[in-house]
DSSP file (Angstrom, degrees, kcal/mol; ACC not computed):
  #  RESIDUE AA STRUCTURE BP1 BP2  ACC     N-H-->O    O-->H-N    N-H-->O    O-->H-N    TCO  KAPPA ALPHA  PHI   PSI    X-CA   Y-CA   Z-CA
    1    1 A X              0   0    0      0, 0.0    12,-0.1     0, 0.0     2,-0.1   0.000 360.0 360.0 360.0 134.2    0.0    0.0    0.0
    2    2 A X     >  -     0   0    0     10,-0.1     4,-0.8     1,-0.1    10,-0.1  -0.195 360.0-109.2-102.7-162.4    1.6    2.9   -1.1
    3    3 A X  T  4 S+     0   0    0      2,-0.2     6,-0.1     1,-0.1    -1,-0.1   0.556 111.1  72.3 -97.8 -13.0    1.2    6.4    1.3
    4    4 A X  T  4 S+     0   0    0      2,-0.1     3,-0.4     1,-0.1    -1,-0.1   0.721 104.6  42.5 -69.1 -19.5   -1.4    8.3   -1.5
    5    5 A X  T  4 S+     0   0    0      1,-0.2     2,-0.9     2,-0.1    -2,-0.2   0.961 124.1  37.4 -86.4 -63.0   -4.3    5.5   -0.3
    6    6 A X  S >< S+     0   0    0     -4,-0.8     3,-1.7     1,-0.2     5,-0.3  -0.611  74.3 160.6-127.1  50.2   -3.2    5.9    3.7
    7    7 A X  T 3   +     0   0    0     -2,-0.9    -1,-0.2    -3,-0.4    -2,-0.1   0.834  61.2  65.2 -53.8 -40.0   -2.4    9.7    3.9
    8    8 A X  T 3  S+     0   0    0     80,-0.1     2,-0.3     2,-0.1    -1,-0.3   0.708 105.6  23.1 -74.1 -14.2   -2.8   10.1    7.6
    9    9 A X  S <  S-     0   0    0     -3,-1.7     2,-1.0    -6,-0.1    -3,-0.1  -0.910  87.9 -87.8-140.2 172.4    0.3    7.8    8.9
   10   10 A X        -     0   0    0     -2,-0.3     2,-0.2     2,-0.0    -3,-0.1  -0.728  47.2-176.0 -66.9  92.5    3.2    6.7    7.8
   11   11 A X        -     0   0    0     -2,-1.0     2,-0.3    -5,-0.3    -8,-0.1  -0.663  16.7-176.5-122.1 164.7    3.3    3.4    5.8
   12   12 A X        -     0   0    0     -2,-0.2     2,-0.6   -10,-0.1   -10,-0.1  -0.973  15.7-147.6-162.9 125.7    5.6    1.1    4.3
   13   13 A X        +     0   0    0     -2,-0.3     2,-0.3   -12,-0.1    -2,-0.0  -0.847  28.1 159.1 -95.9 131.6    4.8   -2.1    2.2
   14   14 A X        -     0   0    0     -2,-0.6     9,-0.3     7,-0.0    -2,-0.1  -0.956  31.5-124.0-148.6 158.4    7.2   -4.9    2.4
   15   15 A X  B     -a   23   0A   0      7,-2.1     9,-1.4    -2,-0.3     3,-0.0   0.074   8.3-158.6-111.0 178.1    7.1   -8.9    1.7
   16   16 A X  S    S+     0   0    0      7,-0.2     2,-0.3    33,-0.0     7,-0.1  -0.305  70.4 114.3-139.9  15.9    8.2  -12.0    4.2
   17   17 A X  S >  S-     0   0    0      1,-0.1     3,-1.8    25,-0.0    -2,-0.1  -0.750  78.0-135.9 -88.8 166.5    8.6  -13.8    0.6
   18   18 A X  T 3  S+     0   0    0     -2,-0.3    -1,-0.1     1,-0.2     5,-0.1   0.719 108.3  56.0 -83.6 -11.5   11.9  -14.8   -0.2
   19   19 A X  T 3  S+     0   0    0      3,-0.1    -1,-0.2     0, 0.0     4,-0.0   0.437  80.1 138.9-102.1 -12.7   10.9  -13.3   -3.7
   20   20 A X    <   -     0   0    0     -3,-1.8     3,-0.2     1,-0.1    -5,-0.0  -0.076  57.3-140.5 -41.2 117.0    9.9   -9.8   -2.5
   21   21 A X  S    S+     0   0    0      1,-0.2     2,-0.6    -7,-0.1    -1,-0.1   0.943 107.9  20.3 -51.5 -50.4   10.7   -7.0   -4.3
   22   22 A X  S    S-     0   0    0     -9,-0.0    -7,-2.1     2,-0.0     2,-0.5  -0.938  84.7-158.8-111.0 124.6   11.3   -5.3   -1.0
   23   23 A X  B     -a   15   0A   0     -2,-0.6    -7,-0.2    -9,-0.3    -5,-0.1  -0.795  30.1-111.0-103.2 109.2   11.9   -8.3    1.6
   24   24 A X        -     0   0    0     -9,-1.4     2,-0.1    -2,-0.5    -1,-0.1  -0.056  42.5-176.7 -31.3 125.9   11.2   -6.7    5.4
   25   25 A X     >  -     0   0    0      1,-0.1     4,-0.9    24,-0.0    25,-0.1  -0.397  46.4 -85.7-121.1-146.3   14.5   -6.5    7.6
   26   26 A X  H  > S+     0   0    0      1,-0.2     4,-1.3     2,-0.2     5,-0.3   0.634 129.7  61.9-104.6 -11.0   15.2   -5.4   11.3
   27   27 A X  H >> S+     0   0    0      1,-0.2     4,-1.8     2,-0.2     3,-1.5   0.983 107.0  45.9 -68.8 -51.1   15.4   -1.6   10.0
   28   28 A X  H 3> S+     0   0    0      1,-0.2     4,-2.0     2,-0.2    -2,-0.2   0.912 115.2  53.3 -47.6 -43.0   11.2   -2.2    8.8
   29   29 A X  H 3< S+     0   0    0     -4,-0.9    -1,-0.2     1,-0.2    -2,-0.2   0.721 109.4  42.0 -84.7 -12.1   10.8   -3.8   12.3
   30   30 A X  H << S+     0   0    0     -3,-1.5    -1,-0.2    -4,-1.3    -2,-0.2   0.827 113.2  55.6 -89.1 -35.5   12.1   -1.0   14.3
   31   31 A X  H  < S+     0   0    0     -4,-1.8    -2,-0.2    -5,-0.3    -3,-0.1   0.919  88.4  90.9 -34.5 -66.2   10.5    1.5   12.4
   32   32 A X     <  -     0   0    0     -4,-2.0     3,-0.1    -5,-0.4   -21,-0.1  -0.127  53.1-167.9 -47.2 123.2    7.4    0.3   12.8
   33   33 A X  S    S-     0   0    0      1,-0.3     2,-0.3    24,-0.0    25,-0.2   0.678  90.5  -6.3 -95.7  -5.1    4.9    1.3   15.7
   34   34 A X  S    S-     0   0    0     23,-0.1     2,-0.4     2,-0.1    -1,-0.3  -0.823  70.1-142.9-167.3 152.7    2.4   -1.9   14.6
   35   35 A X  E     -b   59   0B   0     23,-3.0    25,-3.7    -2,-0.3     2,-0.4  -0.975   8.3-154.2-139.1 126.9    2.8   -4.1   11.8
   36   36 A X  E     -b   60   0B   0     -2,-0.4     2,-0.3    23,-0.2    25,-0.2  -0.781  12.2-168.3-101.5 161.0   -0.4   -5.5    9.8
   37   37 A X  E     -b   61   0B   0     23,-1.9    25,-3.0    -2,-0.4    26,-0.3  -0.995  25.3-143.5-138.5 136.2    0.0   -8.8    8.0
   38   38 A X  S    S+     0   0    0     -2,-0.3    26,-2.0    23,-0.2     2,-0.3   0.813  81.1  31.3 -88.7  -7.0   -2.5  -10.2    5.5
   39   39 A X    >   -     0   0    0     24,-0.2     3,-2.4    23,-0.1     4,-0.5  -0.994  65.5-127.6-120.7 142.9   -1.8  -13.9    6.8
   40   40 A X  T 3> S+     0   0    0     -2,-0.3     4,-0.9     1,-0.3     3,-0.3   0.796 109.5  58.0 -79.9 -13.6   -1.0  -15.9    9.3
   41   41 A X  H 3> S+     0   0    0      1,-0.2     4,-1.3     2,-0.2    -1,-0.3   0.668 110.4  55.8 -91.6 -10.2    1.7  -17.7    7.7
   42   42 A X  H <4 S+     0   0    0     -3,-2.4    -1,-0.2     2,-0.2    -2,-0.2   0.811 105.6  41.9 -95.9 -15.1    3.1  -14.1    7.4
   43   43 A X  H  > S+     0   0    0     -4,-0.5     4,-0.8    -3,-0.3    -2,-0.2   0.433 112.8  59.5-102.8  26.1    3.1  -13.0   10.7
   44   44 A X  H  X S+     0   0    0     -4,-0.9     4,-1.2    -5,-0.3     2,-0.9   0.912 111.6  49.0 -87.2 -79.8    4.6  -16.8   11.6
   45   45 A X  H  < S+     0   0    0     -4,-1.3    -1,-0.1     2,-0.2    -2,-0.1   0.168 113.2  35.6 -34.8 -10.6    7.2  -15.8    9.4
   46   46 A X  H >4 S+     0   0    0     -2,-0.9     3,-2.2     3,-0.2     4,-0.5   0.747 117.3  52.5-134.2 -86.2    8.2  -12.4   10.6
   47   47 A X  H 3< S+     0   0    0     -4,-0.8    -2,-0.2     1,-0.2     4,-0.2   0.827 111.9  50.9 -40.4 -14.8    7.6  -13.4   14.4
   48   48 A X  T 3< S+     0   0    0     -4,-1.2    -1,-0.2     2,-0.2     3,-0.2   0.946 122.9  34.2 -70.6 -41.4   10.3  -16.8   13.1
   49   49 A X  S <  S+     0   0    0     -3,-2.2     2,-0.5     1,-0.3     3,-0.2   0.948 134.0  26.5 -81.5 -98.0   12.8  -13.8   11.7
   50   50 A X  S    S+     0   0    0     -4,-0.5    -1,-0.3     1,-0.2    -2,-0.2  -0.803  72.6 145.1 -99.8  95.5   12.1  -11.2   14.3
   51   51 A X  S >> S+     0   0    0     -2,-0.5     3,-2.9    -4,-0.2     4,-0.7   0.884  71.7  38.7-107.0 -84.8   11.1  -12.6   17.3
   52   52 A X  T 34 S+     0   0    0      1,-0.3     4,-0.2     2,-0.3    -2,-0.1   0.422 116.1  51.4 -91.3   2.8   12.3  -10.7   20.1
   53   53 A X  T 34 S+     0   0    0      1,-0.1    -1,-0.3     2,-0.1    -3,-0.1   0.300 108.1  56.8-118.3  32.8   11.7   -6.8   18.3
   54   54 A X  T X4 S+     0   0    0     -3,-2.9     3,-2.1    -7,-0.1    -2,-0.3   0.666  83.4  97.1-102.0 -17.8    8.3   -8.1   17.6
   55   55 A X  T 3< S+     0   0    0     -4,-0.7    -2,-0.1     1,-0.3    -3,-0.1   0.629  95.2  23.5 -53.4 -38.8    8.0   -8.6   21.6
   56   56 A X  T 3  S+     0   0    0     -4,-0.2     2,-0.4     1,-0.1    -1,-0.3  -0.152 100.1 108.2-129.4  61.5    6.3   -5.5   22.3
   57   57 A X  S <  S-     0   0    0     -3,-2.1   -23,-0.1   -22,-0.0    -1,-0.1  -0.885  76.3-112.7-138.8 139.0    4.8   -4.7   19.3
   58   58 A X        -     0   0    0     -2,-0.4   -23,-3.0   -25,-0.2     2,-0.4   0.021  37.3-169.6 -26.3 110.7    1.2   -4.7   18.3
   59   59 A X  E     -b   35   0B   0    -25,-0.2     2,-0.4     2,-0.0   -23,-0.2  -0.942   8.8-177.5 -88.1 114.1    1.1   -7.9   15.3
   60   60 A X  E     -b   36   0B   0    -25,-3.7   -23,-1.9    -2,-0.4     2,-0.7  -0.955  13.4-156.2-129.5 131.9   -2.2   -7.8   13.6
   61   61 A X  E     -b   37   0B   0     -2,-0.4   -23,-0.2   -25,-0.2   -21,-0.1  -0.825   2.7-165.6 -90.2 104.8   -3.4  -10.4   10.8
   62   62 A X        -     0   0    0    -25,-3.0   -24,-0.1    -2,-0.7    20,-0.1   0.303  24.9-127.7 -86.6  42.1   -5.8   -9.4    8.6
   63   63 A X        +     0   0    0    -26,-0.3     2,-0.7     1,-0.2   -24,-0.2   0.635  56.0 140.7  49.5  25.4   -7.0  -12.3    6.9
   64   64 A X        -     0   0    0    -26,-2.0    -1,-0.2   -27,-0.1    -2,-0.1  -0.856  53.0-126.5-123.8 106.1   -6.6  -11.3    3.9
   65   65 A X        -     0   0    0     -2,-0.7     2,-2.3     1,-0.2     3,-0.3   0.007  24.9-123.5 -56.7 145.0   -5.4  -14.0    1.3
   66   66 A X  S    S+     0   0    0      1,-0.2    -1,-0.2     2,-0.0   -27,-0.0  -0.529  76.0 114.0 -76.6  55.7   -2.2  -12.7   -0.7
   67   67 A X        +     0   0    0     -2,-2.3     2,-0.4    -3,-0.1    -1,-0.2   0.235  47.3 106.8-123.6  15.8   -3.8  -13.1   -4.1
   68   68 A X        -     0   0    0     -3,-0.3     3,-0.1     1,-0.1     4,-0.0  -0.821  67.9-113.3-110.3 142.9   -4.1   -9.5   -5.4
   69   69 A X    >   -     0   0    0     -2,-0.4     3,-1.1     1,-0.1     2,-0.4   0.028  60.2 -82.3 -41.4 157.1   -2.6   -7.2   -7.9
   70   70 A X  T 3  S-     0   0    0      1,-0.2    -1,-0.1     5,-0.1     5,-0.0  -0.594 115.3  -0.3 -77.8 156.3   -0.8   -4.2   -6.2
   71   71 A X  T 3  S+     0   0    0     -2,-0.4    -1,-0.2     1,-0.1     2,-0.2   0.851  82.3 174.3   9.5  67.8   -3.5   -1.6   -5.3
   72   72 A X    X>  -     0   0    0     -3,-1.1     4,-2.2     1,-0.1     3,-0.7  -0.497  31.8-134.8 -55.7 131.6   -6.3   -3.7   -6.7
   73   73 A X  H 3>>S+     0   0    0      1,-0.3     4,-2.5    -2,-0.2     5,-0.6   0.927 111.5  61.2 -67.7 -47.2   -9.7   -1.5   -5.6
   74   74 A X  H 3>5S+     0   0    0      2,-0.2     4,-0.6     1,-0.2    -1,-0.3   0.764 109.7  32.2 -74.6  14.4  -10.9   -4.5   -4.7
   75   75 A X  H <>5S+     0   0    0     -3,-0.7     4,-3.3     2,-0.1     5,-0.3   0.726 113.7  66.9 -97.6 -63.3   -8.0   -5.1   -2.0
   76   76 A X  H  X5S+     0   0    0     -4,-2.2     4,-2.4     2,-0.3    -2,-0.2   0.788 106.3  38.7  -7.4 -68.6   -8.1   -1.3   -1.5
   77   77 A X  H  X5S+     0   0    0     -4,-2.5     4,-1.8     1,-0.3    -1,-0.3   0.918 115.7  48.1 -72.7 -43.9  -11.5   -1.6   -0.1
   78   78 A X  H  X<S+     0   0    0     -5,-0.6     4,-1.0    -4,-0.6    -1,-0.3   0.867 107.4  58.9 -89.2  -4.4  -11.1   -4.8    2.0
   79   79 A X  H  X S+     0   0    0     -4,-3.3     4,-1.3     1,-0.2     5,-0.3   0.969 116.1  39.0 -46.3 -68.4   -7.4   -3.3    3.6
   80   80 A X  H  < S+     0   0    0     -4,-2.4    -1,-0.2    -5,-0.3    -2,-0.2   0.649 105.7  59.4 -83.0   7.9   -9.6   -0.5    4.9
   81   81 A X  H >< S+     0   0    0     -4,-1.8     3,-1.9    -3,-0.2     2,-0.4   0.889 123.6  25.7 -57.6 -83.8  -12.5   -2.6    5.8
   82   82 A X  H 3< S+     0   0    0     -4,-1.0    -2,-0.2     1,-0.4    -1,-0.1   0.199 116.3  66.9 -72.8  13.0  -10.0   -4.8    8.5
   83   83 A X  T >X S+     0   0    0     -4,-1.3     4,-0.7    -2,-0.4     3,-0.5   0.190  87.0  64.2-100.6  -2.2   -8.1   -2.0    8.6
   84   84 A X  T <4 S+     0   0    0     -3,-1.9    -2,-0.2    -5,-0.3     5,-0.1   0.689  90.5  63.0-101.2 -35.7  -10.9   -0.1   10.4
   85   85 A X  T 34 S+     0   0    0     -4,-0.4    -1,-0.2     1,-0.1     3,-0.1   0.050 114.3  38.2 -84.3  20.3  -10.9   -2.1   13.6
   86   86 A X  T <4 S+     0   0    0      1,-0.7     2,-0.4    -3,-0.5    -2,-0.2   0.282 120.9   9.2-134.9 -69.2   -7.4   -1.0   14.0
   87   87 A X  S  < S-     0   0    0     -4,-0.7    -1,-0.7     0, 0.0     2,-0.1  -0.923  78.1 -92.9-123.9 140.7   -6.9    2.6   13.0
   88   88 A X        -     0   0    0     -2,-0.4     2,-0.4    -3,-0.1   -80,-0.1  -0.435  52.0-175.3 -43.3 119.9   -8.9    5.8   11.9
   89   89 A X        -     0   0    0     -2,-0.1   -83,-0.1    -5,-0.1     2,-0.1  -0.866  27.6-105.0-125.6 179.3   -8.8    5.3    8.0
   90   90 A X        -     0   0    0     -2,-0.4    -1,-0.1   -85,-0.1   -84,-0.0  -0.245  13.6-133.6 -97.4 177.2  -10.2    7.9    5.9
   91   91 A X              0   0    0      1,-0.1    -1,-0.1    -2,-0.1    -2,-0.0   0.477 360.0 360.0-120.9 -10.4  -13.7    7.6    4.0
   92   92 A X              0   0    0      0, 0.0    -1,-0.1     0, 0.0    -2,-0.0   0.482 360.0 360.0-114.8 360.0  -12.6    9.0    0.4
C-alpha cells in the first residue's frame, strides 16, 4: 500500500517472501509502531525472523489472502474494511 491511499500515517509495504521485491529486515521492524500482515503464515514468518523486536509490538493479521494485484480497488476496499478495527482510516 503505497502512502497516496493511507495519507494520515506513515506506511511502508514490504514482503516475508523470499521473492519480495522489498523483503522486510530489522530496520522495517524497528521502524514500525504496529505491523499489519495479511496472513498468518506471514506474521509466523516475521515473528520466526524477528522474534524478540516483535516482543512489544502490536502484530495484527488481517486475513486477507495474498492473491491480489498491487493496489487492486478491490484489496483497496477490503485493507480498509480490516483495517478499520485498528486505526482511523479515511472515508474517500
Amino acid at each position: 500500500m503505497s502512502n497516496g491511499v493511507f495519507t494520515k500515517y506513515p506506511v511502508r509495504s514490504v514482503g516475508t517472501e523470499p521473492a519480495a521485491r522489498i523483503k522486510v529486515t530489522e530496520g522495517h521492524i524497528r521502524w514500525a509502531d504496529r505491523i499489519f500482515a495479511m496472513e498468518k503464515r506471514h506474521v509466523a514468518r516475521l515473528r520466526d525472523q524477528f522474534g524478540d523486536l516483535l516482543a512489544d509490538k502490536p502484530v495484527v493479521c488481517l486475513h486477507i489472502p495474498d492473491e491480489f494485484r498491487f493496489m487492486d480497488p478491490d484489496l483497496v476496499d477490503l485493507l480498509k474494511s480490516r483495517l478499520r478495527e485498528h486505526v482511523e482510516v479515511p472515508e474517500s
